[in-house]
C-alpha positions as CSV (number, residue, x, y, z in Angstrom):
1,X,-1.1,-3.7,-21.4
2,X,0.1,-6.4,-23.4
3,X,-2.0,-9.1,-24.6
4,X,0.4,-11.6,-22.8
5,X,-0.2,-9.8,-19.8
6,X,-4.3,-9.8,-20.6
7,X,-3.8,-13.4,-21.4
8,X,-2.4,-14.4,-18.1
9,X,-5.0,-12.8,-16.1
10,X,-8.0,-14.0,-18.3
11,X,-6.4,-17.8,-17.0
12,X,-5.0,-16.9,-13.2
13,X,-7.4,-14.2,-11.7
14,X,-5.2,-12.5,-8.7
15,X,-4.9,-12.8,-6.3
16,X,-7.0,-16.1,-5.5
17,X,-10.1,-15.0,-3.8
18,X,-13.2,-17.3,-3.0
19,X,-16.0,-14.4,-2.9
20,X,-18.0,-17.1,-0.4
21,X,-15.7,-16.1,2.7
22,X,-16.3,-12.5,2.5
23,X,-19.1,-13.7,4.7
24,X,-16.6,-14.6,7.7
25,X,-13.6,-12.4,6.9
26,X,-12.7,-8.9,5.4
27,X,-9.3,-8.1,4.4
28,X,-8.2,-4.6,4.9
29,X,-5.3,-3.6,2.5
30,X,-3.3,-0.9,5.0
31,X,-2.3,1.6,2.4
32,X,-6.3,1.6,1.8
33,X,-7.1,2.6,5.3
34,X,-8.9,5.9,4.7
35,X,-7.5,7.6,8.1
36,X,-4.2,7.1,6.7
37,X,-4.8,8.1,3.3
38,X,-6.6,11.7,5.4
39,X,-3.1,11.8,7.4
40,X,-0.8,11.3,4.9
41,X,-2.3,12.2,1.2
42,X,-4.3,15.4,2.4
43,X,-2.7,16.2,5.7
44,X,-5.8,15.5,7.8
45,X,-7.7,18.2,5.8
46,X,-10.1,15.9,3.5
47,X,-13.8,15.6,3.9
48,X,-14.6,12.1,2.7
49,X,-18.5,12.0,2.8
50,X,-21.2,11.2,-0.1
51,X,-18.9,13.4,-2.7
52,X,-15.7,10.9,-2.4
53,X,-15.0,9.2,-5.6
54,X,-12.2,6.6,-5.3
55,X,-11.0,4.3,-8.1
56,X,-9.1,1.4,-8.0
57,X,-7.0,1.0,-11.0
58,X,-6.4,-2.5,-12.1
59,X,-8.3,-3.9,-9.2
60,X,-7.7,-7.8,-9.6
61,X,-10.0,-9.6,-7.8
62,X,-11.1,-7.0,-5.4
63,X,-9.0,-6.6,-2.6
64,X,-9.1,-2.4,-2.3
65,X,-12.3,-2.5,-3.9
66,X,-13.9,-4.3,-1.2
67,X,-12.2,-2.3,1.6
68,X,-12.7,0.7,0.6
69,X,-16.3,0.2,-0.6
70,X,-16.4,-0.9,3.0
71,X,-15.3,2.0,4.2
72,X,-17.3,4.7,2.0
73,X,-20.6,2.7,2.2
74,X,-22.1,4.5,5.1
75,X,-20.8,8.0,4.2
76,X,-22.1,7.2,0.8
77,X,-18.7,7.4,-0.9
78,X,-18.2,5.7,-4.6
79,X,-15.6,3.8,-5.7
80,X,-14.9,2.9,-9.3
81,X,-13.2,-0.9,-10.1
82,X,-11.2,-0.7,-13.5
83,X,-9.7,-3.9,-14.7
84,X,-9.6,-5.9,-18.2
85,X,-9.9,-8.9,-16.8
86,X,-13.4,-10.3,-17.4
87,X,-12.1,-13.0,-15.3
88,X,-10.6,-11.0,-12.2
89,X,-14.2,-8.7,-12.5
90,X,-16.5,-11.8,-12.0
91,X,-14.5,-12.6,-9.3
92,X,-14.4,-9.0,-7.7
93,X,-17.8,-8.3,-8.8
94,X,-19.0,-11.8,-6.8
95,X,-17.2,-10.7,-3.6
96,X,-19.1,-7.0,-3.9
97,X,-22.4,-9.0,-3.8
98,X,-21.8,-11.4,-1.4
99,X,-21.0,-7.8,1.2
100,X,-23.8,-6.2,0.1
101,X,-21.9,-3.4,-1.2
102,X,-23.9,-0.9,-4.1
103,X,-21.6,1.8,-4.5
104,X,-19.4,0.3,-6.7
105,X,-18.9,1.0,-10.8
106,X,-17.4,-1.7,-12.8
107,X,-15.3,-0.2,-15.7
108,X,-13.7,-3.4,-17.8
109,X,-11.0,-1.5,-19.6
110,X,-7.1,-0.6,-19.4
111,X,-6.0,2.3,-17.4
112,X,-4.8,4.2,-20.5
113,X,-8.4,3.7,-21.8
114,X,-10.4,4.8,-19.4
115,X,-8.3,8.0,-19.1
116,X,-8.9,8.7,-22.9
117,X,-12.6,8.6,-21.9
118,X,-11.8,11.8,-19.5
119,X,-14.1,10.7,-17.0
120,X,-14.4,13.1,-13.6
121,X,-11.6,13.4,-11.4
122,X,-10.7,10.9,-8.6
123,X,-10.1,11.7,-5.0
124,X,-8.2,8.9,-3.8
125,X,-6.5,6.4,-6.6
126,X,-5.4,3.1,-5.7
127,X,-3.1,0.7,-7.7
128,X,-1.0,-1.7,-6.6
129,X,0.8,-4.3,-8.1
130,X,0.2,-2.9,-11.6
131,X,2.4,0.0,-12.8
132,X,5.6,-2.2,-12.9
133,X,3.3,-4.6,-15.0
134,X,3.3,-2.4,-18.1
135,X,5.5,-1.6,-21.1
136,X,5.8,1.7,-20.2
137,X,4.7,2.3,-16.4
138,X,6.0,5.8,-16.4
139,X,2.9,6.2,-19.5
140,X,0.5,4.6,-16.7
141,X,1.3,6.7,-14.0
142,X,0.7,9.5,-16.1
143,X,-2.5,8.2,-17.6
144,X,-3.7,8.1,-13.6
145,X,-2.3,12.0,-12.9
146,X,-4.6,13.1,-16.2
147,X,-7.7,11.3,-13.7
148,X,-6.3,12.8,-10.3
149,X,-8.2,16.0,-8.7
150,X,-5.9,18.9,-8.1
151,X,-5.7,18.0,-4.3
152,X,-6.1,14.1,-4.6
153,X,-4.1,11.2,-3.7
154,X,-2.1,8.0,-5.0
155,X,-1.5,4.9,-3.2
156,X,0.7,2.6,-5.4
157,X,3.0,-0.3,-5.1
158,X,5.8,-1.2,-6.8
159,X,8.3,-3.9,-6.7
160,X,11.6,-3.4,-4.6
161,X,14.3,-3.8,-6.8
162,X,16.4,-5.3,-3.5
163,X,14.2,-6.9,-1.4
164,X,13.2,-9.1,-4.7
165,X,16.3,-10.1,-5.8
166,X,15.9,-14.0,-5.5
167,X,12.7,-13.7,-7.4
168,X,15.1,-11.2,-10.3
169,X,17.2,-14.3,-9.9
170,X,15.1,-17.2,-10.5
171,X,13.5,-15.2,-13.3
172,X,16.6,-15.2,-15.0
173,X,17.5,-19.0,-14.2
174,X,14.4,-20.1,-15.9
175,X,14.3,-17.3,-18.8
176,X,16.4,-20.1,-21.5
177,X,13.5,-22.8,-20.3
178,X,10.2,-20.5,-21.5
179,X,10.4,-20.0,-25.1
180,X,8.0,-22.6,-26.8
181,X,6.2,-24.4,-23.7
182,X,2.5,-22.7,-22.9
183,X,1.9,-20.6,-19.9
184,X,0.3,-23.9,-18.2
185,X,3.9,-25.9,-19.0
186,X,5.6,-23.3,-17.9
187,X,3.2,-23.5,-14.8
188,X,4.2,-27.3,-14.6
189,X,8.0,-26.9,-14.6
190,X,8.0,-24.6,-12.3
191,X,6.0,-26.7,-9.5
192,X,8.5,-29.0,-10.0
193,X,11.4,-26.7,-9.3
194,X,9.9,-25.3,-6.6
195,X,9.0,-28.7,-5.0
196,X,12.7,-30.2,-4.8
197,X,14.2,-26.6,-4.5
198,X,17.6,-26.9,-1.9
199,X,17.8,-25.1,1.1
200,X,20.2,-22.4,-0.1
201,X,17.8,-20.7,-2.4
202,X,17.5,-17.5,-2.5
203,X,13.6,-17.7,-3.1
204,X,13.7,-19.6,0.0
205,X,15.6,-17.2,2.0
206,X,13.2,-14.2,1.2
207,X,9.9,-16.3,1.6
208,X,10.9,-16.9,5.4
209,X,11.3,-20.7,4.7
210,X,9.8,-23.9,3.4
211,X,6.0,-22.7,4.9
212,X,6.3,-19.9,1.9
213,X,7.3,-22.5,-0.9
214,X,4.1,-24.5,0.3
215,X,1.8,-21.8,0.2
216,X,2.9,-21.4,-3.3
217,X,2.8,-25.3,-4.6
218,X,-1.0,-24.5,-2.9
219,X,-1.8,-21.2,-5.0
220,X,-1.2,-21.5,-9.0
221,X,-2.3,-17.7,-9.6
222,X,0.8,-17.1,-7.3
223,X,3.1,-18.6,-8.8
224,X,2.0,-17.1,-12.1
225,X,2.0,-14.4,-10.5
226,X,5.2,-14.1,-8.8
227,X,7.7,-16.6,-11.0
228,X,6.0,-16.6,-14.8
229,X,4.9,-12.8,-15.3
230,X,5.9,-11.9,-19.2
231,X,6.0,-7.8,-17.4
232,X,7.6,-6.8,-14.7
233,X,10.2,-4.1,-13.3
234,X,11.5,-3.1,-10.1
235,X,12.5,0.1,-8.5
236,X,14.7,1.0,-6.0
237,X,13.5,4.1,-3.4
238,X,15.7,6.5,-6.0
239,X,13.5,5.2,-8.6
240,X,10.4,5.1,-7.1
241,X,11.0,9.2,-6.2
242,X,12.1,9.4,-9.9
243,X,9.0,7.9,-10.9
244,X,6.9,10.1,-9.9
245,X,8.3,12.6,-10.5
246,X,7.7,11.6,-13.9
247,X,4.0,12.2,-13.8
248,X,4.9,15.6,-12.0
249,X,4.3,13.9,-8.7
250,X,5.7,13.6,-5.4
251,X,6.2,10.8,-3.0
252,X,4.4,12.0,0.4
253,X,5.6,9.2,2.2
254,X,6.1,5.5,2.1
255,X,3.4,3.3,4.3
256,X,2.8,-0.5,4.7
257,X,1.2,-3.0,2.3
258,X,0.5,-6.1,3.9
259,X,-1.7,-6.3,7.3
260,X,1.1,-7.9,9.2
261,X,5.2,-7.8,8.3
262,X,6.0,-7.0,4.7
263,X,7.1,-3.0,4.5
264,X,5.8,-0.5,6.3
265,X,6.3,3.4,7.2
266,X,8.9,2.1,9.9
267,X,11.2,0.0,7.7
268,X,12.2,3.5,6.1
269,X,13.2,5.8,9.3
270,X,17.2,5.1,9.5
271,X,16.9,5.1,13.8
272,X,15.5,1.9,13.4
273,X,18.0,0.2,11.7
274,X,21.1,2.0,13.0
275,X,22.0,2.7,16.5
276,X,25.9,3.9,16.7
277,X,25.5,7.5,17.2
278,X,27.8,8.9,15.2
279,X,26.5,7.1,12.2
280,X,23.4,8.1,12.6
281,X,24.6,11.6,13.0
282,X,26.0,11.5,10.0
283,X,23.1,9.6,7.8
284,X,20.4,12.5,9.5
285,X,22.2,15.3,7.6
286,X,21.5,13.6,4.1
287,X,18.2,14.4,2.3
288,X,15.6,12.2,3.5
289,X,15.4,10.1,0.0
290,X,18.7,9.1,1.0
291,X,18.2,8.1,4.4
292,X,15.5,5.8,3.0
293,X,17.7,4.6,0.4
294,X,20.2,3.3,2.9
295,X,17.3,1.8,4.6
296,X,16.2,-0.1,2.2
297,X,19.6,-1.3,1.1
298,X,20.9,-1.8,4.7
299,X,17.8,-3.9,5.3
300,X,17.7,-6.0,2.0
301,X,14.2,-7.3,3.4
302,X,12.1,-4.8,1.6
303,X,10.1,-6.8,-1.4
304,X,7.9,-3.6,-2.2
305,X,7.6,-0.2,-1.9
306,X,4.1,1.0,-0.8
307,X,3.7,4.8,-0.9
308,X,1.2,7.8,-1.2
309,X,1.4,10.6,-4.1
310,X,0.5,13.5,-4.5
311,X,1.0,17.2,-6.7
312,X,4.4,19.0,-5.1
313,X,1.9,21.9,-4.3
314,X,0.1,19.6,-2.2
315,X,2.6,17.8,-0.4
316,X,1.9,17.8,3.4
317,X,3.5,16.6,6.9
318,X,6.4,14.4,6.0
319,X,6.5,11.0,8.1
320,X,9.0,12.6,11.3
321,X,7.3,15.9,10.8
322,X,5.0,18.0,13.4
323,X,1.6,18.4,12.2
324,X,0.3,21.3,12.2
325,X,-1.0,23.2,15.4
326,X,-4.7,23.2,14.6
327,X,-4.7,19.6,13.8
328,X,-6.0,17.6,16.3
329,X,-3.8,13.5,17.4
330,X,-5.9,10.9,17.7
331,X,-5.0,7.1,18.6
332,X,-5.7,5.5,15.2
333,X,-4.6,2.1,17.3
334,X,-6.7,2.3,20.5
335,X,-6.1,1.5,23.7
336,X,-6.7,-1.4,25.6
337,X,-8.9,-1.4,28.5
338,X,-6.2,-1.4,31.1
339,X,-3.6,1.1,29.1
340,X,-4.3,4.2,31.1
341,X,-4.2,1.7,34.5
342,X,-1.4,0.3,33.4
343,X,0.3,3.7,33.0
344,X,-0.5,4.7,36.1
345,X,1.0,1.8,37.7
346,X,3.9,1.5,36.3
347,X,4.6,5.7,36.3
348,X,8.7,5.6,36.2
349,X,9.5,2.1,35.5
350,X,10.3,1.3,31.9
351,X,7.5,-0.4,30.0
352,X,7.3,-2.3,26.4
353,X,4.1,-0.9,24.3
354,X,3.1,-3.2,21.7
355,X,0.4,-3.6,19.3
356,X,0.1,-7.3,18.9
357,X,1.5,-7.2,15.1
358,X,5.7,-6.9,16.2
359,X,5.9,-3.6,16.8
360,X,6.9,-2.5,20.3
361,X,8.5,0.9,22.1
362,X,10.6,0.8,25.3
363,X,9.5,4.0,27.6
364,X,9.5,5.1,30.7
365,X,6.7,7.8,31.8
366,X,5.7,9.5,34.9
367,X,2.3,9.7,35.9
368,X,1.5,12.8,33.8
369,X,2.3,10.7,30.6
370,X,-1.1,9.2,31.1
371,X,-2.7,12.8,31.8
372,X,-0.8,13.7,28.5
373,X,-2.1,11.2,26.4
374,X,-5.6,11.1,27.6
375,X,-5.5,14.5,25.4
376,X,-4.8,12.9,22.2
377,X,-9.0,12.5,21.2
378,X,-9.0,13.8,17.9
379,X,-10.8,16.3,19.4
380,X,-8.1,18.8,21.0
381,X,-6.0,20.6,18.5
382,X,-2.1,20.4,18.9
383,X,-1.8,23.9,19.8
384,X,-4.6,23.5,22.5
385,X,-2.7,20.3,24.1
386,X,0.8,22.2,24.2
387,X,-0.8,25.4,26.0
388,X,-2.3,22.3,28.3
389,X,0.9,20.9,28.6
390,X,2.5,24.0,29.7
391,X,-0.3,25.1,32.1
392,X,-1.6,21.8,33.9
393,X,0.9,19.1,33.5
394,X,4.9,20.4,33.4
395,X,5.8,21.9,36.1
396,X,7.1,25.5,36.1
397,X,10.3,26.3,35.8
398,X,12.4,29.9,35.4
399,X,13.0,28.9,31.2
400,X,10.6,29.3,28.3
401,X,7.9,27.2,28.9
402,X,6.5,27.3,25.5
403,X,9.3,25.6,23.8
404,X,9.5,22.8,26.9
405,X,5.9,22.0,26.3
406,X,6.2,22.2,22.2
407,X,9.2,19.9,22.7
408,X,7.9,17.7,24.8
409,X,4.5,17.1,22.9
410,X,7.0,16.7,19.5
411,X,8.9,13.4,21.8
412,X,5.5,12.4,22.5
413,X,3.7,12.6,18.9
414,X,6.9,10.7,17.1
415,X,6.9,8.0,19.9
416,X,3.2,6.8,18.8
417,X,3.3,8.0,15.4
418,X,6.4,5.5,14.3
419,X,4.0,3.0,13.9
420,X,0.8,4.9,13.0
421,X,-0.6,4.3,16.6
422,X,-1.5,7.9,16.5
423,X,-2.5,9.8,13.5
424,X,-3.8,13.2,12.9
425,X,-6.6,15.2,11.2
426,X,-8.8,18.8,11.3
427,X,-12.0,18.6,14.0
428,X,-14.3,19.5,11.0
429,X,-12.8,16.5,8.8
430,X,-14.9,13.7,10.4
431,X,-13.0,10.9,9.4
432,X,-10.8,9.3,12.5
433,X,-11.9,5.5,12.7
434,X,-9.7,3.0,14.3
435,X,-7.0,0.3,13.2
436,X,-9.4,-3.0,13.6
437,X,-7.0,-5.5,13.6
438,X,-4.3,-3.7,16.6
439,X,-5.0,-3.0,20.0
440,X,-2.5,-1.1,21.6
441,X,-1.3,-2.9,25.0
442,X,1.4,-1.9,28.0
443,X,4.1,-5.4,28.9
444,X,4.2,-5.0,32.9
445,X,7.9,-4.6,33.6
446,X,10.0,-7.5,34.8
């Protein structure tokens, strides 16, 4: 890390946290969420109890730290912050106090030296927002595969070459203004840019509109942050696969980032940009990394790329891929009260599910959909629900049954899994807590 890039953070901890409203509010990162990081980074299989050790590499002010802390203080899980920022650490460390939290180990230091310290291997490694912050990230990602367990997991983020082309842009327009004038000029110049800025803008375009440029003029560290950065790179979802494969990784699949909008798993799954059939056709028979790459350039919305990693021998259940049968689906976003009533009622009209955060599915189910999915309690193995399937819902007919039911439960499982509604993991892995900030609801039909 350069000292530049020290420097900066030293003067503009980041994000902007105030560790006195961790008494009304916690904020729960997504790619953090340990269900998802048990579906996706050890295929439902990990046992995260009092021998978890998670570390959060270049942990800013505490965002991960917190939540996952959160998460792994009843199980007695540890987590380890590592961040040279005295100033970012003070801030992080303040928020850990105000929560309560005790399993937490504060390592001020650089990623590349607390790996020459060969400390003991990591579970789960978070860090986002840093890799692309470095001289050499492809050195940091390999600095965090030397701390990695055999069987552990990465969740990283890097910026999206496409989706952050206005601020690529603007970086550029500035670039012949910087030389000479301290970070806090710079700071200056570019408030004033960004408060006459024209409607045309790029920066305006990808920020959703003028409520974007005002949260900005409102947060300094973000503007830093986002506009004034000495380091920074950008991948592309060719690169980011090339990336880790640099670090003898593989990308296990791509997930969101932000709580609400932003990227997320869905953004990457071609059916939901594309709906001619014969396109689609033809974009299914490319390798998947391609199908995400049209994605992301056929949707030039996507300002990150948030994603798990793992070692190629480790690599489990892709995103549109079948668990396997001795795994048992669970509703990672519940229920409402009334979504099994509501089923019932409405068996064979066509219904919106939502989740309160955007994301919605058009269906229409017969009344054994609800008998169906009353099944999917973490506790019933896939195997065990398609013989179920097959036996008490379906109704015989003079074909192979087996393959109707596994088909059938396969519709089912990619219908709630698009958006992480349902998620998977073994009986004996433990670890199958809820979304807490969706509910999963049924629209009545009009």
């Amino acid at each position: 890390m350069s000292k530049e890039v020290r420097a900066l953070y030293e003067q503009f901890p980041y994000p902007m946290r105030d560790p006195q409203e961790e008494r009304n509010r916690l904020l729960m990162p997504p790619m953090d969420t340990l269900s998802r990081v048990n579906h996706y980074g050890f295929g439902g299989r990990k046992k995260i109890d009092a021998g978890f050790r998670a570390l959060v590499a270049g942990g800013g002010t505490g965002d991960s730290l917190i939540w996952l802390a959160e998460q792994l203080r009843e199980c007695g899980g540890q987590v380890t912050y590592l961040e040279p920022s005295s100033a970012s650490t003070r801030v992080a460390r303040a928020r850990a106090e105000a929560r309560g939290l005790t399993n937490v180990t504060y390592v001020n230091a650089t990623i590349g030296e607390f790996a020459a310290t060969k400390p003991e291997k990591f579970d789960y490694i978070n860090c986002a927002g840093v890799l692309h912050h470095l001289e050499v990230p492809e050195e940091g990602l390999r600095d965090l595969a030397s701390l990695l367990a055999d069987d552990g997991c990465i969740g990283a983020m890097l910026y999206g070459e496409h989706g952050r082309l206005a601020v690529t842009e603007w970086r550029k327009m500035v670039a012949p203004l910087l030389p000479g004038k301290t970070l806090d000029e710079q700071l200056a110049m570019t408030r004033s840019l960004l408060s006459a800025l024209s409607e045309g803008n790029m920066l305006l375009k990808m920020g959703g509109g003028p409520g974007f440029i005002k949260g900005l003029l409102e947060n300094d560290p973000e503007i830093v942050d986002l506009l004034l950065h000495p380091v920074e790179c950008a991948y592309d979802v060719h690169g980011v696969y090339d990336f880790a494969a640099s670090a003898g990784l593989e990308v296990a699949a791509f997930t969101g980032f932000f709580g609400f909008g932003g990227t997320g798993k869905a953004h990457y799954s071609i059916e939901n940009h594309v709906a001619d059939p014969k396109i689609l056709r033809d974009l299914m028979a490319l390798p998947l990394r391609d199908q995400q790459a049209f994605c992301e350039r056929y949707s030039g919305a996507m300002p990150l790329h948030a994603f798990y990693l793992t070692r190629p021998d480790m690599l489990h259940a892709r995103v549109s891929a079948m668990p396997d049968r001795d795994l048992c689906p669970y509703f990672f976003v519940a229920p409402d009260d009334s979504f099994f009533d509501d089923l019932l009622a409405y068996a064979g009209k066509p219904i919106v599910l939502v989740d309160g955060t955007g994301n919605a599915v058009d269906l229409t189910g017969g009344p054994d959909l609800a008998k169906l999915l009353a099944l999917f309690d973490g506790k019933t193995s896939f195997g065990d629900i398609s013989a179920r399937l097959r036996d008490e819902i379906l109704h015989k007919q003079p074909i192979d049954m087996n393959s109707i039911a596994d088909n059938t439960l396969a519709a089912v499982w990619a219908l709630f899994h698009k958006f992480d509604w349902m998620l998977a993991s073994s009986s004996a892995s433990g670890w199958q807590q809820h979304d807490e900030q969706r509910r999963l609801s049924i629209l009545a039909p009009k």
